[in-house]
Each structure stands twice: as structure tokens, then as C-alpha cells.
C-alpha positions in Angstrom: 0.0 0.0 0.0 2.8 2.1 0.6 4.1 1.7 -2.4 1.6 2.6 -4.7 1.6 6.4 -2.9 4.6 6.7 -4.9 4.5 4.7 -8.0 2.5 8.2 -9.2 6.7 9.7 -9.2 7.8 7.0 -10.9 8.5 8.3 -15.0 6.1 6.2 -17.3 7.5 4.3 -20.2 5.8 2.6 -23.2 8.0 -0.5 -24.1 11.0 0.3 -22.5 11.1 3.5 -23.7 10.7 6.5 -21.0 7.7 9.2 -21.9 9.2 12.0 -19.6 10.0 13.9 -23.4 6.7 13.9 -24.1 5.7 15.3 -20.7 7.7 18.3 -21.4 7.1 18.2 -24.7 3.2 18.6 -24.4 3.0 21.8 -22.6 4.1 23.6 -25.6 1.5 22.6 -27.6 -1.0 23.9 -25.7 -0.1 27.6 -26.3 -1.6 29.0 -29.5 1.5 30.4 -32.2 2.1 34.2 -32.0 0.5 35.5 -35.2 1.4 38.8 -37.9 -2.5 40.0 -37.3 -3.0 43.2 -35.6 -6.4 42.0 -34.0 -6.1 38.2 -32.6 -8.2 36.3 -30.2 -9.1 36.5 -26.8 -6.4 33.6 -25.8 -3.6 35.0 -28.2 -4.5 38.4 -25.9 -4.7 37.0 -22.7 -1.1 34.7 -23.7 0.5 37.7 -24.3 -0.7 40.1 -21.7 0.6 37.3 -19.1 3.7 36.8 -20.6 4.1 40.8 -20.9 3.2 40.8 -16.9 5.9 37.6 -15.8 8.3 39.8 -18.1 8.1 42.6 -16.5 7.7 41.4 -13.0 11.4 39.4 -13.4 13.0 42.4 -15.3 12.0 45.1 -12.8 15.0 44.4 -10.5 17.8 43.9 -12.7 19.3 46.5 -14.8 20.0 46.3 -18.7 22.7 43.7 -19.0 20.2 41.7 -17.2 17.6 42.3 -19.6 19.4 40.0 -21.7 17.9 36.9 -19.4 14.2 37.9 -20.0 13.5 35.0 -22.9 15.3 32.2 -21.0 13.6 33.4 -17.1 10.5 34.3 -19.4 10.0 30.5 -20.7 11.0 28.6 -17.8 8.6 30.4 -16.1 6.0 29.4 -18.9 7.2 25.3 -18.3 7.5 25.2 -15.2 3.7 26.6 -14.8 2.5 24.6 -17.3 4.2 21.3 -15.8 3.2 21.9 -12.5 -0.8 22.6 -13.0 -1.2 20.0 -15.8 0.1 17.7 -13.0 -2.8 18.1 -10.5 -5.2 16.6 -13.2 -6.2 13.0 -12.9 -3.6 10.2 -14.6 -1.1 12.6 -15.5 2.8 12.7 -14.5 4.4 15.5 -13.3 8.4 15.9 -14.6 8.9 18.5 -11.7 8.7 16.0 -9.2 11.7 14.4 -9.8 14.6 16.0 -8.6 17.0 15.3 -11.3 15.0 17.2 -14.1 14.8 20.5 -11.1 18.4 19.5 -10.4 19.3 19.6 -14.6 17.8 22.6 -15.0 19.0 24.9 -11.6 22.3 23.7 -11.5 23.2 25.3 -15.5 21.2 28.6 -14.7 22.9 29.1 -11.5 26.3 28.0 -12.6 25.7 30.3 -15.8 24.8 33.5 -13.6 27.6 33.4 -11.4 30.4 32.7 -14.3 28.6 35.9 -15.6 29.5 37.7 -12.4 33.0 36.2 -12.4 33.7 37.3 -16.0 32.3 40.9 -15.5 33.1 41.7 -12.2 35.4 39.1 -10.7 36.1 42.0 -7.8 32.0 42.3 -6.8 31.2 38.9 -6.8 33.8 37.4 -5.2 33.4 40.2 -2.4 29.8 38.6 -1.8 32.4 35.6 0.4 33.4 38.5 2.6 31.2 40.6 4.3 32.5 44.4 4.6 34.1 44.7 8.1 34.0 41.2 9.6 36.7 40.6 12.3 40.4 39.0 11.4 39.8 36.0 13.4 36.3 34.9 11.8 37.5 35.5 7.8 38.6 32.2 7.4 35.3 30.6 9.1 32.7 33.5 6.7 34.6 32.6 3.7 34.5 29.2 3.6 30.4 29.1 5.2 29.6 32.2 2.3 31.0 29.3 -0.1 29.4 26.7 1.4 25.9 28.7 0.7 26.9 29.6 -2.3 27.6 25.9 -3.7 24.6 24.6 -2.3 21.9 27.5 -4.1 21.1 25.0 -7.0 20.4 22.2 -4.7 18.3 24.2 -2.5 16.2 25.6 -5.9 15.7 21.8 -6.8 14.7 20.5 -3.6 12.6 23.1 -2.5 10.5 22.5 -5.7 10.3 19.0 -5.7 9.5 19.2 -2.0 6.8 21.0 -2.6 5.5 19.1 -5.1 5.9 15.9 -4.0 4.1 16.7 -0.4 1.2 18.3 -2.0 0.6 14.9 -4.7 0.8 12.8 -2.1 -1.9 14.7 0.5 -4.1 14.8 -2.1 -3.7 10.9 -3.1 -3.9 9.9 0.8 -7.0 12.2 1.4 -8.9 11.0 -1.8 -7.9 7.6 -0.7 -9.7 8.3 2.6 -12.7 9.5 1.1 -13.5 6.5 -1.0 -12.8 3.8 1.3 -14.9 5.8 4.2 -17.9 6.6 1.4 -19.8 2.9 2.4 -18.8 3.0 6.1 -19.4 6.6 7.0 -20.9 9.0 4.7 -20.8 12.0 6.3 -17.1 12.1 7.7 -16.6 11.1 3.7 -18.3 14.3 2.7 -16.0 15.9 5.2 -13.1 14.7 3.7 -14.1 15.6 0.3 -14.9 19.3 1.1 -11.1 19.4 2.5 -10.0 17.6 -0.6 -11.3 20.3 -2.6 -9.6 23.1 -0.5 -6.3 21.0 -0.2 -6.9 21.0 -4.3 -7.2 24.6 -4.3 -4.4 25.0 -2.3 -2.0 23.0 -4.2 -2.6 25.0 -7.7 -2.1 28.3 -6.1 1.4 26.5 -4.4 2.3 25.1 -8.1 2.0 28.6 -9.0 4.3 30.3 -6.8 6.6 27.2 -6.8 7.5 27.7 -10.1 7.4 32.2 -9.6 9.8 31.0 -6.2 11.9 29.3 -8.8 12.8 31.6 -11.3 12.6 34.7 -8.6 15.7 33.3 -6.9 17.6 32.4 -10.2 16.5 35.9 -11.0 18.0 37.1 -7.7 20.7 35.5 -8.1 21.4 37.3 -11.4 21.6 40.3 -9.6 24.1 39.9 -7.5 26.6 39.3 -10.0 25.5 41.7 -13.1 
């Protein structure tokens, strides 16, 4: 019984071969293509006025040579939305639940903002070790814990998400479980549980949400401090 709480994070195949591509892969289908018209749809419009509005609440912080991020934190943003809410539906597989795939992609964007600092200003960002008057005795001890927290950034991003994730699935699987098998016996703690499966529903796409606006906030962040 045990088991099968978790064979939902296990990544499904079809003769050997694994279908976590097409997870990823299917998102992107469901957004209509920009098009040349001046007057477009209500979706094309909504689309674009979200996109304009995660744009510009990622951008905001950062100065100009930052602005050069906004396509690649634009779109993971898109994904990782997408991902996340088309897994709460019913006999689907969430990608983001694995930490390998959060791992693959925090560990390149992190790595890739802080060579940036390095390459641009080497003096600035390796200054972030060092706090600006610490004692003699405790720089040894402040670099190598600023380091420490430093390194561990991208695995802190890919848990966190996958945390997140992976609780919220598995409330929702225990607490539907709970409802069916108490439907027969006691119908109106049932109904109870249903009404809090609802909320717990609820509650769980507003956290995919800001799991994956958490997400690219810090890498965003994180570009900062070294541009």
C-alpha cells in the first residue's frame, strides 16, 4: 500500500522507452502560435498580456545587461507553470517531481549567472564571500560558510521545488484515498473529507503557482548579484 503512494513519481515508459520527453514536450503545444495579425483572439491576448506581466515582474529588479535573461527566465517560467498545474489533473505525471530534471535545469542557470559575475566583475562577486568589516579572526570561518551557501543554491532551488510538489501529490492521493474507502462505512465524515480535498486541491494549484514564480525569482536574484 505504501508503495503505490509513490508509484504516481515513478516516470512512465511505453515498451522500455521513457515518456518524460513527451511530458515536457506537451505543454508547448497547448499555447496558440504568435500571429502577424493586428487583431487576434481573446487567448492569443490574454497569452500575451501574461507573458508581458511575468516579463516585467522578473526584469523590474535587474538593470540592462540583465535584460538579456528575460526570454530564457520568461520561458522557464512558462514550463514550469504549465508542468506543474497540468500535473494536479487525474492520470497525469508530473516531470517536476523528480529532482533530477529540477536538479538539470537549476544547477546550469545558477552556474551560468555566477560565471557571468566572475567574467564581469570578478572583484564584486567574489566580495559577496566577505562581508564588509568582519573581524580577522572569523574571515577564514565567513569565507568558507559564504562558499558553502553559495555551492549549495542549485540544490536548495531543486529541492525546495520537488518538496513541494511531492508533499502536496501525495496529501491529495492519501486524502482522496480516505474519502472513497470511508464513502460505504461513514458518509458524512466522507463528505467531510471531500470538502477538504477540494480546499487541499485549491491550495495545491495556487502552491504550483508560486513554486515555479519562487523558482525563477531566486535564479533571477541570483542574477543580480553578479551583473
Amino acid at each position: 500500500m505504501n508503495l503505490s503512494f509513490f508509484d504516481q513519481f515513478m516516470s512512465p515508459s511505453l515498451l522500455g522507452i521513457p515518456l518524460i520527453l513527451i511530458s515536457l514536450l506537451f505543454p508547448a503545444l497547448l499555447f496558440p502560435s504568435p500571429s502577424n495579425r493586428w487583431i487576434t483572439n481573446r487567448l492569443l491576448t490574454l497569452q500575451l498580456w501574461f507573458m508581458n506581466l511575468i516579463t516585467k515582474q522578473l526584469m523590474t529588479p535587474l538593470n540592462k545587461n540583465g535584460h538579456k535573461w528575460a526570454l530564457i527566465l520568461s520561458s522557464l517560467m512558462i514550463l514550469l507553470l504549465t508542468i506543474n498545474l497540468l500535473g494536479l489533473l487525474p492520470y497525469t505525471f508530473t516531470p517536476t517531481t523528480q529532482l533530477s530534471m529540477n536538479l538539470a535545469l537549476a544547477f546550469p542557470l545558477w552556474l551560468a549567472t555566477l560565471l557571468t559575475g566572475l567574467r564581469n566583475q570578478p572583484s564584486v562577486s567574489l566580495g559577496h564571500l566577505l562581508p564588509e568589516g568582519t573581524p580577522t579572526l572569523l574571515i577564514p570561518a565567513l569565507i568558507l560558510i559564504e562558499t558553502t551557501s553559495l555551492l549549495i543554491r542549485p540544490l536548495a532551488l531543486g529541492v525546495r521545488l520537488t518538496a513541494n510538489l511531492t508533499a502536496g501529490h501525495l496529501l491529495i492521493q492519501l486524502i482522496s484515498t480516505a474519502t472513497t474507502i470511508l464513502l460505504p462505512i461513514m458518509p458524512a465524515v466522507s463528505l467531510l473529507t471531500l470538502i477538504i480535498l477540494l480546499l487541499l486541491t485549491i491550495l495545491e494549484v495556487a502552491v504550483a503557482m508560486i513554486q515555479a514564480y519562487v523558482f525563477v525569482l531566486l535564479l533571477s536574484l541570483y542574477l543580480q548579484e553578479n551583473i
